[in-house]
N, C-alpha and C positions, 0 to 999 in steps of 0.2 A: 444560458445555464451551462455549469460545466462538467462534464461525465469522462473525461478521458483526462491522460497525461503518462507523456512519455522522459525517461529519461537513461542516460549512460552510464556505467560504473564500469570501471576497470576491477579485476580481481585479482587482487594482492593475495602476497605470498601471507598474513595473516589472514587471512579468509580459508585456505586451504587447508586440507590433512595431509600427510606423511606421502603420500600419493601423488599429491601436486593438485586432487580435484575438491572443489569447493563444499566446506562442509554442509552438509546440509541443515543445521541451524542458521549459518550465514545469509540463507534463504529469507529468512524471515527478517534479518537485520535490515537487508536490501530493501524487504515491501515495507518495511517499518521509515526509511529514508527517504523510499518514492511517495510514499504516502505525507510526510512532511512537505518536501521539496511541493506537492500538489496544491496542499494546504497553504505554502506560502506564497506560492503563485498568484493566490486569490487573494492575499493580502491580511491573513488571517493565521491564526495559531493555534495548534495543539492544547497548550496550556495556560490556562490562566490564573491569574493568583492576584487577589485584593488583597492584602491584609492577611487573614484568618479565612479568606474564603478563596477556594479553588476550584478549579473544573479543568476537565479534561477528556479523555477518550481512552478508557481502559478497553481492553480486549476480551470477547466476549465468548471467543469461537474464531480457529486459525488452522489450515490444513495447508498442504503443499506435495503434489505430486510429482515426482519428477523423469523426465523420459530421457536426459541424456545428459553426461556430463558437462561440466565446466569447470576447465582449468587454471590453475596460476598465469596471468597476462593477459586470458580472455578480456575484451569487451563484450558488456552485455547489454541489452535492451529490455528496460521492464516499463512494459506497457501498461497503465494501470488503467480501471474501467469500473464506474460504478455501475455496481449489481444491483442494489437498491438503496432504499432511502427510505426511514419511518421519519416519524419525528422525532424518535429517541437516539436512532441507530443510524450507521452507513458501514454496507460490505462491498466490499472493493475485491473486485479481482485480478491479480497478477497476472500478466505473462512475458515470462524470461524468454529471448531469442542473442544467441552469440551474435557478434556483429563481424562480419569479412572485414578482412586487413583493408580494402577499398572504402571502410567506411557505409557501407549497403547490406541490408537482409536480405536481398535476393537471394534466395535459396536455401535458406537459413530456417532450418525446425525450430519447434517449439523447442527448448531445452529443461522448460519447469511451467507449473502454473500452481497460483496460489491463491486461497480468499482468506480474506480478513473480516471480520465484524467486529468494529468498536462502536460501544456504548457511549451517551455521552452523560456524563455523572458530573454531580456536584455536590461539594456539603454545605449548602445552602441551605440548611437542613436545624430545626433548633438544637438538636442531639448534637452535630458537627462531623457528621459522619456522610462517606459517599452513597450517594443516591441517583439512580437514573434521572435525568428531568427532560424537558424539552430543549432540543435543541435549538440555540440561540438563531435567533432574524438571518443573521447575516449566512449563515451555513444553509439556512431553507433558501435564503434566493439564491446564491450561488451555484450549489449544487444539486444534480439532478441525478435519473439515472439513465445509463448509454440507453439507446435503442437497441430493440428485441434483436434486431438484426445484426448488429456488430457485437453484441452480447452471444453471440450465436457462432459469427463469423471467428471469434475469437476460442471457440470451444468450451463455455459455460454452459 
């Protein structure tokens, strides 16, 4: 089962305000990326579309705290971790860490942290309209959620 995933992003000069620090909507584009990048990992997709019928993972509930800047050039670390798992739903929690010019976190704070809860809807529906429903086979075996403990260790 899969509960984490890590990835890198450099922070472009469109990512930033007037300031040079990373806007904080950008925030969310980020965990909206990593969370794809996660999804495809496993061999699977966001969105799907037959015909006239679609399904996907709208967002239900999205917060983001943040403790320290990040600037234009920064590299970043967004560690992602699932929080839970219904059969309907998955909230993922973010956390942003800068990365040293070495390439290494050592020593490197939190700079943000984020949760996400998306739904997973379809209009499978006679109306044609979006509807929460169960999430498909392959999403229940794949993924799970982290343990208590690295759920913990990460500041959830």
């Amino acid at each position: 089962m899969h509960y984490e995933f890590r990835a890198r992003r450099l922070v472009e000069f469109a990512d930033t305000d007037t300031a040079g620090i990373m806007h904080f909507a950008n925030y969310f584009r980020f965990m909206e990326a990593v969370e794809h990048a996660f999804i495809r990992s496993l061999g699977e997709t966001v969105h799907e579309q037959d015909g006239h019928r679609m399904a996907g993972w709208p967002r239900v509930e999205v917060s983001c705290r943040y403790f320290a800047p990040v600037r234009f050039q920064d590299t970043v670390e967004v560690h992602l971790l699932v929080l839970r798992k219904t059969d309907k739903a998955i909230t993922y929690g973010f956390v942003f860490r800068k990365v040293n010019t070495d390439g290494t976190l050592e020593g490197m704070p939190v700079t943000a942290r984020g949760v996400v809860t998306a739904l997973y809807a379809t209009n499978h529906t006679p109306d044609g309209r979006m509807r929460a429903a169960s999430m498909p086979e392959a999403f229940v075996r794949l993924i799970d959620a982290a343990p208590a403990e690295l759920v913990g260790q990460e500041g959830f």
